[in-house]
C-alpha positions as CSV (number, residue, x, y, z in Angstrom):
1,X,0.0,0.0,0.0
2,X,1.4,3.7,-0.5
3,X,1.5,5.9,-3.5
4,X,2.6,6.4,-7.2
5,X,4.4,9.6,-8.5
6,X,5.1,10.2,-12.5
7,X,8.2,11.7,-13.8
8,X,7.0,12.3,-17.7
9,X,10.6,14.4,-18.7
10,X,12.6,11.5,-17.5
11,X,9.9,8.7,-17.9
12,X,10.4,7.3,-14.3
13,X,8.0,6.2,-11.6
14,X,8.3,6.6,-7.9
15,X,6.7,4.4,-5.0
16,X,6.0,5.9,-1.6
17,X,5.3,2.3,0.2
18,X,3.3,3.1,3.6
19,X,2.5,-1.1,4.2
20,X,3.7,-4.2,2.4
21,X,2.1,-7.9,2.6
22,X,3.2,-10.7,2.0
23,X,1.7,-12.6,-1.5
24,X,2.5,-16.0,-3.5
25,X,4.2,-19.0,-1.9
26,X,6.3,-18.3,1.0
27,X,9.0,-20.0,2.5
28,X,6.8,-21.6,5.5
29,X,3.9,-22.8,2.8
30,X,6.8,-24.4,0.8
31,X,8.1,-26.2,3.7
32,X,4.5,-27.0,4.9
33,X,3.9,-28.7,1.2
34,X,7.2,-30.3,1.4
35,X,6.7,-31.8,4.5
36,X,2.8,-32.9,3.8
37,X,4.0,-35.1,0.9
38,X,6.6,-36.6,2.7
39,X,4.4,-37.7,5.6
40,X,1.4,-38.1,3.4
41,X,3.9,-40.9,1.5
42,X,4.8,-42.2,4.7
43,X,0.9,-43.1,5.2
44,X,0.8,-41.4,8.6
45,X,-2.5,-39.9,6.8
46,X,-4.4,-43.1,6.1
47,X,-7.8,-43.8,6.6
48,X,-6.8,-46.6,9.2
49,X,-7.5,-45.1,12.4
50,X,-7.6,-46.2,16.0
51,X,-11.4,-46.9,17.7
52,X,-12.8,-44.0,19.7
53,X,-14.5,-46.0,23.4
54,X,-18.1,-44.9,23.6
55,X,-18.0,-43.9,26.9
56,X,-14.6,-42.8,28.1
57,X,-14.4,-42.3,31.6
58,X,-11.0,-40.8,31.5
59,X,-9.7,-38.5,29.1
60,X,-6.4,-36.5,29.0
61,X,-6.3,-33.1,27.3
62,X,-3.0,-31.5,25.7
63,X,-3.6,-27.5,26.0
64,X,-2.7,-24.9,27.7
65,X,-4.2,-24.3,31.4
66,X,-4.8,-21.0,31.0
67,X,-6.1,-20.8,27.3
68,X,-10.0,-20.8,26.8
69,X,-9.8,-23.9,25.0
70,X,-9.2,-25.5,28.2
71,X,-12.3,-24.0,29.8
72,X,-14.6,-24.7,27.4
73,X,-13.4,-28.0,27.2
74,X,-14.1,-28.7,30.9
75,X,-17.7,-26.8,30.3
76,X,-19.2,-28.9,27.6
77,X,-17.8,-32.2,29.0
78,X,-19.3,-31.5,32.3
79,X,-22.5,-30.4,30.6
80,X,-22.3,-33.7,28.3
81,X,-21.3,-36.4,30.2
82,X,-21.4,-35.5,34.3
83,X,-19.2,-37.3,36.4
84,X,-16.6,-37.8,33.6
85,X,-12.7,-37.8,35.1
86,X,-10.5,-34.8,33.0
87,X,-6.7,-34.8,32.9
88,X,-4.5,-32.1,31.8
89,X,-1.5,-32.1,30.3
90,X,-0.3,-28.4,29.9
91,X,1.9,-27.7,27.0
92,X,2.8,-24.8,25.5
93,X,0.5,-24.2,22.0
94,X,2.0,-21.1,20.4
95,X,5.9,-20.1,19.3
96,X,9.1,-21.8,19.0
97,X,9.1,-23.5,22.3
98,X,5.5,-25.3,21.6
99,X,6.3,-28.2,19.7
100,X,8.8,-29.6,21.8
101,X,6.2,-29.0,24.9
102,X,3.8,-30.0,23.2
103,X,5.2,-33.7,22.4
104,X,6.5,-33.9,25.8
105,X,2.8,-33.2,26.8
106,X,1.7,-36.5,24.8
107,X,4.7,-38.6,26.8
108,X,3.3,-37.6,29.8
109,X,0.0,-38.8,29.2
110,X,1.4,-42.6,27.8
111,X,3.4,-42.4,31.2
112,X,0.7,-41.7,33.2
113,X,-1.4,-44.5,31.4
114,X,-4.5,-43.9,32.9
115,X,-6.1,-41.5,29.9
116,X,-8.6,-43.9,27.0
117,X,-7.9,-41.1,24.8
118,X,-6.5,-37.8,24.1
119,X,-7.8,-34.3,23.1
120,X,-5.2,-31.9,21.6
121,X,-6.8,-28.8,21.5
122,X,-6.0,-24.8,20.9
123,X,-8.7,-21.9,19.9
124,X,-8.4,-19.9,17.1
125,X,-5.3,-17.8,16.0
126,X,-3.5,-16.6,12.7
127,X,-1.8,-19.3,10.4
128,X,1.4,-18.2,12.2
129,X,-0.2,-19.1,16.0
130,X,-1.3,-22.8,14.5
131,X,1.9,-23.6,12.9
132,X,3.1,-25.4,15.7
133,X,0.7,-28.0,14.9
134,X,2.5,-28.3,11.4
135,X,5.9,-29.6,13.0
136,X,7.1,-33.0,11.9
137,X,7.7,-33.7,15.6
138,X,4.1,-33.0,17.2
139,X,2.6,-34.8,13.7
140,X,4.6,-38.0,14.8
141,X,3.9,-37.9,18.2
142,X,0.4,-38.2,17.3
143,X,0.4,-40.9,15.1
144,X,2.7,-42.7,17.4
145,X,0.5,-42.4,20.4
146,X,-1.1,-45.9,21.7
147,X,-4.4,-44.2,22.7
148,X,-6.8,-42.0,20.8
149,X,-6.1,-38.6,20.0
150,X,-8.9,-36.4,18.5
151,X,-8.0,-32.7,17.7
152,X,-9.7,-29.5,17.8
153,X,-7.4,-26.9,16.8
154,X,-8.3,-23.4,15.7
155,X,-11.5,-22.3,13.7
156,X,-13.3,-24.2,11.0
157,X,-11.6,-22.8,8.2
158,X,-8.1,-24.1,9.8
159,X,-6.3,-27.4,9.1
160,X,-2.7,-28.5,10.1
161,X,-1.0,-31.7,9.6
162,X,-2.2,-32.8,13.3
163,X,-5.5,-33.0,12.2
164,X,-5.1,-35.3,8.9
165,X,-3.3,-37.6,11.4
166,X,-5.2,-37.5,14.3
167,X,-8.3,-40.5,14.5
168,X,-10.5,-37.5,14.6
169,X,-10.3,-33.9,14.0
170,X,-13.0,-31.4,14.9
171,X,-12.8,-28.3,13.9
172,X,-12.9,-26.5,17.3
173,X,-12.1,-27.4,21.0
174,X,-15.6,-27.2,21.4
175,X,-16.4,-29.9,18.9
176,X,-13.9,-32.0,20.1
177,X,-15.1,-32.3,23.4
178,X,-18.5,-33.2,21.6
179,X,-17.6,-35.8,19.3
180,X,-15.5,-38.1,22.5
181,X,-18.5,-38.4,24.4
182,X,-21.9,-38.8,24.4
183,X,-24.8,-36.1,25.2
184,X,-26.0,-38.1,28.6
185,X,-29.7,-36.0,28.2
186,X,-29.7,-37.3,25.0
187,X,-29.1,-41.0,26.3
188,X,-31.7,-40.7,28.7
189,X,-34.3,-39.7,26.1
190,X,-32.9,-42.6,23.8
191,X,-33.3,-44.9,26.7
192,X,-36.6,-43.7,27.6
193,X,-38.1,-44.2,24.1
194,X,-36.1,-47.6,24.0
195,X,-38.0,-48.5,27.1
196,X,-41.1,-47.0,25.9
197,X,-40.2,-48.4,22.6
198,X,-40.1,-52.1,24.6
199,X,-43.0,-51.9,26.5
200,X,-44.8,-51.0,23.5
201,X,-43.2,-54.1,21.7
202,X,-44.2,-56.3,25.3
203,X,-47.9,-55.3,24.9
204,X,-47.9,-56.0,21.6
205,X,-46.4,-59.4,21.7
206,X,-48.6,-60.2,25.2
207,X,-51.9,-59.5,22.7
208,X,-50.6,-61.4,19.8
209,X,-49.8,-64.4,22.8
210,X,-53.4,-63.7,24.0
211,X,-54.8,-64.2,20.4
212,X,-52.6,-67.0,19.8
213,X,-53.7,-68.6,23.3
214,X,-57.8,-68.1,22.2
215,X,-56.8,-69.8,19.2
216,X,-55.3,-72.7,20.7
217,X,-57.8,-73.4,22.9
218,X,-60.7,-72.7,20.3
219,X,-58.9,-75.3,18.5
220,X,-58.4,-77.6,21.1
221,X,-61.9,-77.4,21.9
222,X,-63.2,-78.3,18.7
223,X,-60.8,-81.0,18.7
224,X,-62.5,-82.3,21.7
225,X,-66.0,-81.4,20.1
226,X,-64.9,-83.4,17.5
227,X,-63.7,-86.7,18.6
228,X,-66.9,-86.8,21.6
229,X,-69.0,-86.6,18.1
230,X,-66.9,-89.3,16.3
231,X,-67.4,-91.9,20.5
232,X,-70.8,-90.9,20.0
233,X,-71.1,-92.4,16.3
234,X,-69.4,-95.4,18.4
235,X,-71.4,-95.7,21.0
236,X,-74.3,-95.6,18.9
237,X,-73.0,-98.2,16.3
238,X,-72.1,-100.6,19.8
239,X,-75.7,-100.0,21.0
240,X,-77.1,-101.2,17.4
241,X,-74.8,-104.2,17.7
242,X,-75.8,-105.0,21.4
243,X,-79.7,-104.5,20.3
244,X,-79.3,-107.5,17.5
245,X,-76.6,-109.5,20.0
246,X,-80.2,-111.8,20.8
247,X,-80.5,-113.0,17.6
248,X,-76.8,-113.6,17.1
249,X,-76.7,-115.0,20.4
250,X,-79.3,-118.1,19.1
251,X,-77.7,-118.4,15.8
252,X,-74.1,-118.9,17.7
253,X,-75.7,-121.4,19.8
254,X,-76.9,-123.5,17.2
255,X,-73.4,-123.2,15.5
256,X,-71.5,-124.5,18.9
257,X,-74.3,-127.7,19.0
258,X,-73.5,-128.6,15.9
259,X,-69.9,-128.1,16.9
260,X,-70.1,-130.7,20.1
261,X,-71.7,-133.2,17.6
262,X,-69.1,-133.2,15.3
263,X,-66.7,-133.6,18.1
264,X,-68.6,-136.7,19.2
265,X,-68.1,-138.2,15.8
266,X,-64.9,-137.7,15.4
267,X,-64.3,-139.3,18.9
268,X,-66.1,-142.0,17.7
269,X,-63.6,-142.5,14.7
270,X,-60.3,-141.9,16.5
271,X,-59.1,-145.0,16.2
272,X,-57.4,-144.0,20.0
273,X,-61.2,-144.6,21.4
274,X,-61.3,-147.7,20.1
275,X,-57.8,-148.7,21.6
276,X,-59.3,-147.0,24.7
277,X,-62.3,-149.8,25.1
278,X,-59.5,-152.5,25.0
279,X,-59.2,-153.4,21.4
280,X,-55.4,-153.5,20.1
281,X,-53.8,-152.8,16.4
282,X,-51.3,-155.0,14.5
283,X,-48.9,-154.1,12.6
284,X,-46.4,-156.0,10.9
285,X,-42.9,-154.3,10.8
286,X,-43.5,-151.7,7.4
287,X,-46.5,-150.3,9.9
288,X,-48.8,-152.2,7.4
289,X,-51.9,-153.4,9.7
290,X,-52.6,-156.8,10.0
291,X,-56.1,-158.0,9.7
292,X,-56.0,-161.7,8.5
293,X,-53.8,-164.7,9.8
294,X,-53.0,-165.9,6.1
295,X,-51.3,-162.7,5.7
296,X,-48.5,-164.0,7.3
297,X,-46.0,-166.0,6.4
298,X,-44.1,-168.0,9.0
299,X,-42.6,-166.8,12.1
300,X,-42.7,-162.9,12.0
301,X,-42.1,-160.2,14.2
302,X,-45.1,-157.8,15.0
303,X,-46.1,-154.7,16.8
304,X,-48.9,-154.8,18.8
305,X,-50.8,-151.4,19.8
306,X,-52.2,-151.2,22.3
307,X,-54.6,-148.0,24.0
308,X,-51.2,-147.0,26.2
309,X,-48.1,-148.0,24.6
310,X,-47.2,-150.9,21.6
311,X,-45.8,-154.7,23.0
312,X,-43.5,-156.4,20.0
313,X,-44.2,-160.0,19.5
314,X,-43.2,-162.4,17.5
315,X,-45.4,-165.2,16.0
316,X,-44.2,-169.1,16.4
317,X,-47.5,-170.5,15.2
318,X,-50.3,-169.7,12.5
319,X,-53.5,-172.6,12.7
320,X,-54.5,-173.9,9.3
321,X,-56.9,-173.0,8.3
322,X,-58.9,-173.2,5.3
323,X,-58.2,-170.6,3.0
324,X,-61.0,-170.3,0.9
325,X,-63.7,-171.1,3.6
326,X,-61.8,-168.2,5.8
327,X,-62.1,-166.2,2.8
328,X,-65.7,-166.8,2.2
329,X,-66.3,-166.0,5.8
């Protein structure tokens, strides 16, 4: 900024400069492009990032204690999440000496071990107050840290290298603080509609069991309905059949009579009754029976059978008789 004088005779201009900026590619952005690449080739920016708990109950935060970043980090974790433990780690977050701090901020929190994970924070600044946050040393501190670290560094408009390799970067402290823990009002009204939500889904599963259970037993009652009709039909088809049992009755009886008579016959033809009255059976030794004296020839051996047993006999003598007088008789 200044002005612009004119020499016409001699042809020459003259600047009277009262500011001057800065414009184009500086040193530092050259440096900051430099070292981006390098780290970005590196892959300490890669998508892979550690797992933020869901409900820390210990978190450590890298600031300064007497910054506002630090109280309005306290403020809206309180308001958040009540009862939540907060550690601070003071580093310095502006000027030469801040990097150094700053990492030596992050150590003390690893040493301390009690911290799930870690909020590196600073308000809002010129480039020249953030670039701290651009230093190779604080960038791999970061990345190398075991525990989460989630930045919220400057104003939304800002981003340094701590907050492509941080697992999450807000934009503010005051977004940070809100994205590591949950909004406990809000939890209580998700858990009231999820209670709401189940009593809901317990009424509505007791009436469909209700209708179910009418069903079961409407079903089980015709069931029953059913198979009294079928011992009915039964009953009725057994009183039929005991109502003509009379005449069956008389036509059985005739059928058993006629039954002990044919038993009587055939006792009369077993030839065992006839053994029984004291008549005997001979048989010559092929079983064949013996009914005439002439059938024999000589002295042969018999079997004689008798109503209890057989008696083996042999023959010494057949009378003569004659044989076609016998056979006439």
């Amino acid at each position: 900024l200044g002005s612009l004088r004119l020499y016409p005779k001699r042809g020459e201009y003259q600047l009277n400069a009262v500011q001057v900026l800065p414009a184009g590619e500086g040193l530092q952005a050259l440096q900051y492009k430099q070292l981006r690449s390098r780290l970005e080739n590196e892959g300490l920016f890669d998508l892979e990032r550690k797992q933020l708990p869901p409900h820390p109950q210990i978190i450590a935060v890298v600031t300064s204690p007497t910054a506002a970043a630090w109280g309005d980090i306290q403020r809206t974790l309180k308001q958040r999440y009540p009862g939540l433990q907060v550690l601070l780690s003071g580093a310095i977050v502006q000027g030469d000496l801040a990097p150094a701090s700053i990492v030596k901020a992050l150590k003390r929190v690893e040493r301390d071990d009690r911290a799930e994970l870690v909020i590196v924070a600073r308000g809002g600044g010129a480039t020249e107050d953030l670039s701290c946050f651009n230093d190779e040393r604080v960038v791999r501190a970061i990345a190398e840290c075991d525990r989460p670290v989630v930045t919220g560094i400057g104003h939304q408009r800002d981003e340094s290298l701590a907050d492509l390799v941080a697992d999450f970067s807000a934009h503010t402290p005051t977004a940070a603080a809100e994205a590591v823990v949950p909004d406990s009002q809000q939890l209580q009204e998700n858990l009231h509609r999820c209670k709401m939500g189940l009593l809901e889904s317990v009424k509505e599963r007791w009436s469909i069991e209700q209708k179910q259970q009418k069903q079961r037993q409407e079903a089980f009652l015709t069931a029953i309905e059913e198979r009294f009709a079928e011992e009915r039909d039964r009953l009725q088809q057994l009183k039929l059949y005991l109502s003509n049992f009379p005449d069956r009755a008389l036509t059985l009886q005739r059928i058993f009579s006629h039954q002990e008579l044919l038993k009587e016959k055939l006792s009369a033809l077993n030839p065992q009754a006839v053994l029984d009255r004291g008549y005997a059976v001979i048989r010559n030794q092929a079983g064949v029976i013996i009914r005439n004296p002439w059938d024999l020839d000589g002295e042969v051996e018999l079997i004689v059978q008798l109503a209890t047993g057989q008696l083996n006999v042999k023959v010494t003598e057949i009378p003569k008789v004659d044989d076609k007088k016998a056979r006439d008789e």
